[in-house]
C-alpha positions as CSV (number, residue, x, y, z in Angstrom):
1,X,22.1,-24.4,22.0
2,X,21.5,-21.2,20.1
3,X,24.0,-18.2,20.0
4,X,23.1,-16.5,23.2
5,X,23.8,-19.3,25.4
6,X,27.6,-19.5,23.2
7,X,28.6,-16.2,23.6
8,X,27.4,-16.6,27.5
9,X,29.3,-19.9,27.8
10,X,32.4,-18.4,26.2
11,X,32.4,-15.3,28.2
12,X,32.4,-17.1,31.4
13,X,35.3,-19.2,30.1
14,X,37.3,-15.9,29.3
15,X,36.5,-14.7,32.7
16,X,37.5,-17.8,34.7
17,X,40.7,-17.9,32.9
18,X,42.1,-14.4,33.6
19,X,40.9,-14.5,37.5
20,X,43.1,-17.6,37.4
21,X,45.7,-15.7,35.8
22,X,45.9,-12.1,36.4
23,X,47.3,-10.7,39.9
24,X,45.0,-10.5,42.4
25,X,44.4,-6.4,42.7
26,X,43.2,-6.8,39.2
27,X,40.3,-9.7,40.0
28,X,37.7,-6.9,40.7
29,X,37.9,-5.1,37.3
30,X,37.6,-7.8,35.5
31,X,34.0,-8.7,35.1
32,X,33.1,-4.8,35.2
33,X,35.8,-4.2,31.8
34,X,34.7,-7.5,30.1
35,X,30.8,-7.0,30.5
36,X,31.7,-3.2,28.4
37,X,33.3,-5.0,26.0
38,X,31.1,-7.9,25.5
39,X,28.0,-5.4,25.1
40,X,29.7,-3.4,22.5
41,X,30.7,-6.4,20.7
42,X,26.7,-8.1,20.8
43,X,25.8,-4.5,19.3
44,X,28.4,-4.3,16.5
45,X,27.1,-8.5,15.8
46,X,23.3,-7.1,15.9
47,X,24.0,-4.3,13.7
48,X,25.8,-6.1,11.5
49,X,23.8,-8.7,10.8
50,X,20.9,-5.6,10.3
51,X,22.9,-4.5,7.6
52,X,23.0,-8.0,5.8
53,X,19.3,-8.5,5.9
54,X,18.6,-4.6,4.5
55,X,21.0,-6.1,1.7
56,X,19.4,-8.8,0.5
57,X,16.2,-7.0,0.6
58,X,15.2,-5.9,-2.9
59,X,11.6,-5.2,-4.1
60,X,11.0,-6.1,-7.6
61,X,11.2,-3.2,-10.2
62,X,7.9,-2.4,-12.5
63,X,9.2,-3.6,-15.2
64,X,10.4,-6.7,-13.7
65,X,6.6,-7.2,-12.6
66,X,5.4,-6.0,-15.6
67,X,7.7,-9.3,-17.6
68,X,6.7,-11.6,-15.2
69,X,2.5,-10.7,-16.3
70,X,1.0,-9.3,-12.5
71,X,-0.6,-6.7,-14.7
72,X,-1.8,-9.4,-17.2
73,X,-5.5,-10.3,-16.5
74,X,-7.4,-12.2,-19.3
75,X,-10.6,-11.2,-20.8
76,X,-12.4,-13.9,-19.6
77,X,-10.5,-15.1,-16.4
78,X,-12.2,-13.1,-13.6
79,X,-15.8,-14.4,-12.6
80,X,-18.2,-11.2,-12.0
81,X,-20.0,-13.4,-8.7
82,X,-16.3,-13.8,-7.3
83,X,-15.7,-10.1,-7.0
84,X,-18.8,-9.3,-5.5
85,X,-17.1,-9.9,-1.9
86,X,-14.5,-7.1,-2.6
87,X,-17.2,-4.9,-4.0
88,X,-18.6,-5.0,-0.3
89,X,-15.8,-4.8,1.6
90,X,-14.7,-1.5,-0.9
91,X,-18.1,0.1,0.5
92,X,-17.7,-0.4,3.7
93,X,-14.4,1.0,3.7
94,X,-15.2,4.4,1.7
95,X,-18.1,4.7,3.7
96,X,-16.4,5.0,7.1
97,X,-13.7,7.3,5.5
98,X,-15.8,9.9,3.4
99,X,-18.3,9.4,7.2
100,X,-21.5,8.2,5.3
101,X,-23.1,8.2,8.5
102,X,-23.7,11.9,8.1
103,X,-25.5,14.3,5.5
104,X,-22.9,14.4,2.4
105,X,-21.7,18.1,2.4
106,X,-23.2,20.7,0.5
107,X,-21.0,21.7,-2.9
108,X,-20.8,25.5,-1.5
109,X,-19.3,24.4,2.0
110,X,-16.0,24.0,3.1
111,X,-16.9,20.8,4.5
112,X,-17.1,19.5,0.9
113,X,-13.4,20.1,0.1
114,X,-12.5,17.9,2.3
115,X,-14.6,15.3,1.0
116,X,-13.8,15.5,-2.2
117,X,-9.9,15.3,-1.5
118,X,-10.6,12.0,0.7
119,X,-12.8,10.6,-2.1
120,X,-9.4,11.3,-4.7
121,X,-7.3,9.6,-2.1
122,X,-9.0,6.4,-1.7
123,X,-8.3,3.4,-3.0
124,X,-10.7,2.5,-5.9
125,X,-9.8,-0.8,-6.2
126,X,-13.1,-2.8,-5.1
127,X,-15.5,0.5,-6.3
128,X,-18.2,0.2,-8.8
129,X,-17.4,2.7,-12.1
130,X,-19.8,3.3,-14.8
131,X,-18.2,5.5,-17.7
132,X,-20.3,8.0,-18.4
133,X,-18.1,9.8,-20.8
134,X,-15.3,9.5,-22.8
135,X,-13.6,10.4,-26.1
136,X,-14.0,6.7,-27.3
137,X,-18.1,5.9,-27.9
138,X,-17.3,2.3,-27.5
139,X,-16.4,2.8,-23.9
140,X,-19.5,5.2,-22.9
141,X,-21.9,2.7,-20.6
142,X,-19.3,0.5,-19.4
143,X,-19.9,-0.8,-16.0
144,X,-18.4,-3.1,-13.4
145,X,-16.4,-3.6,-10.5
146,X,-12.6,-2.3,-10.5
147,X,-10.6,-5.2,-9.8
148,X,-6.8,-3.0,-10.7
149,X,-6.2,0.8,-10.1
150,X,-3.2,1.7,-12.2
151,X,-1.5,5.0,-13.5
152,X,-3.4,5.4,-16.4
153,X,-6.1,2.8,-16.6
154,X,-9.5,1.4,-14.7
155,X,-9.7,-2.6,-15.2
156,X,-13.2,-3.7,-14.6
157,X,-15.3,-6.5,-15.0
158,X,-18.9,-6.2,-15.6
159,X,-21.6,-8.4,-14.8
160,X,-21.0,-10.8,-17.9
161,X,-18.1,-11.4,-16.3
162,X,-15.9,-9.6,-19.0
163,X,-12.4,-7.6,-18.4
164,X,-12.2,-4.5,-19.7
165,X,-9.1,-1.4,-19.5
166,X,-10.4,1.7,-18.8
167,X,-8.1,4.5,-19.8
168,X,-8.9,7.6,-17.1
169,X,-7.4,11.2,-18.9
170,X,-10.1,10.7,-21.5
171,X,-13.2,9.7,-19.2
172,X,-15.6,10.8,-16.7
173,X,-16.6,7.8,-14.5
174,X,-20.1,7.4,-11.8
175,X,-18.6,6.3,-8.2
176,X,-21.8,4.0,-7.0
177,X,-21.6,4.0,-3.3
178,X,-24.8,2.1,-1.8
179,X,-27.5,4.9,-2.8
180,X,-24.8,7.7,-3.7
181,X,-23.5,8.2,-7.2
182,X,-21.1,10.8,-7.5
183,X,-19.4,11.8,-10.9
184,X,-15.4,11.7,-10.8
185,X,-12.8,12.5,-13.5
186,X,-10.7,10.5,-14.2
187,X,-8.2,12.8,-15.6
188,X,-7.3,13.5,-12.0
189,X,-6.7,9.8,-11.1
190,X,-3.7,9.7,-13.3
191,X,-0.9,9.2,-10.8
192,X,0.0,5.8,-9.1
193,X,-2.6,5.1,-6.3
194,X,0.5,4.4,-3.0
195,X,1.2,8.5,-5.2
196,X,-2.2,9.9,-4.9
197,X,-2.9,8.9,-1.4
198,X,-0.3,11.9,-0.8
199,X,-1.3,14.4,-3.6
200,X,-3.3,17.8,-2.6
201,X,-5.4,18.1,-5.4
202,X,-7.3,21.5,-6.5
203,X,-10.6,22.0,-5.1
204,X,-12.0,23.1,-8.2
205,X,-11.4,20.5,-11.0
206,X,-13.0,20.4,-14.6
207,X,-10.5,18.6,-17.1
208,X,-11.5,18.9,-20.7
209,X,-12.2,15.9,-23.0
């Protein structure tokens, strides 16, 4: 028996014992009082009970899921050939939102402003980066498939199945999209991607390295 069919079984015990009980004059009134009552005191249950779950409801802080390594991936520990499948699933999805199915817009229209904001709203994790610049030489030529989009960094992992952080404020990155490369900067990524799915950003953007 679950709590619906209590609270009915106890209601209809209440009711039987005051039509037993009460004068007769005040019969009539008494299922029409009691169901206000009974309805006000299933809401104040329902709410309450609302308030308890919210309560014991906590999300886990950064730091918390920084302690407990989610933002720990070894060098070696990601397979290039089991990535792939995100890889393809990333394209489809920038695809239909940038409308790939059309001409991409000319630089000069105002068409392209509009692309370019979508493309710095996306989600990169899934995309295919090559860095193409950066103030550290050692990074320049790095390429693989971004497997975590944080604040600061790129983590990719080429081919040779390798795992590498790519800091974005000092690099300029290739965006491979089927037969479309387009050249982002990655100083412009630095916010927290559930951030920069909000952010306007400037149409016109050339960072310094």
């Amino acid at each position: 028996m679950d709590c619906t069919d209590l609270e009915n079984e106890a209601s209809q015990t209440v009711v039987k014992f005051l039509e037993a009980n009460v004068p007769r004059s005040d019969i009539v009134n008494i299922r029409t009082e009691l169901k206000k009552e009974f309805l006000l005191g299933k809401t104040k249950t329902r709410d309450r009970k609302l308030k308890l779950r919210k309560r014991r409801t906590r999300l886990l802080t950064r730091n918390e899921k920084k302690n407990l390594g989610f933002y720990l991936i070894p060098r070696g520990s990601i397979k290039y050939i089991d990535i792939e499948p995100l890889h393809k699933i990333w394209v489809d999805y920038v695809s239909q939102i940038l409308e790939l199915d059309k001409s991409v817009p000319d630089v000069t229209s105002k068409q392209w402003e509009q692309f370019t904001q979508t493309l710095y709203k996306a989600d990169f994790n899934g995309s295919m980066l090559e860095v193409v610049r950066s103030k550290c030489p050692s990074y320049v030529g790095k390429k693989g498939i971004c497997i975590m989009d944080t604040k600061n960094t790129f983590k990719i992992v080429s081919p040779n199945d390798l795992v590498t952080t790519i800091p974005k404020k000092e690099s300029i990155f290739n965006v491979y999209i089927k037969n479309l490369k387009l050249i982002v900067f990655g100083k412009h990524f630095c916010i927290r991607p559930a951030e920069r799915s909000s952010k306007k950003f400037k149409s016109i953007l050339h960072p310094d390295l």
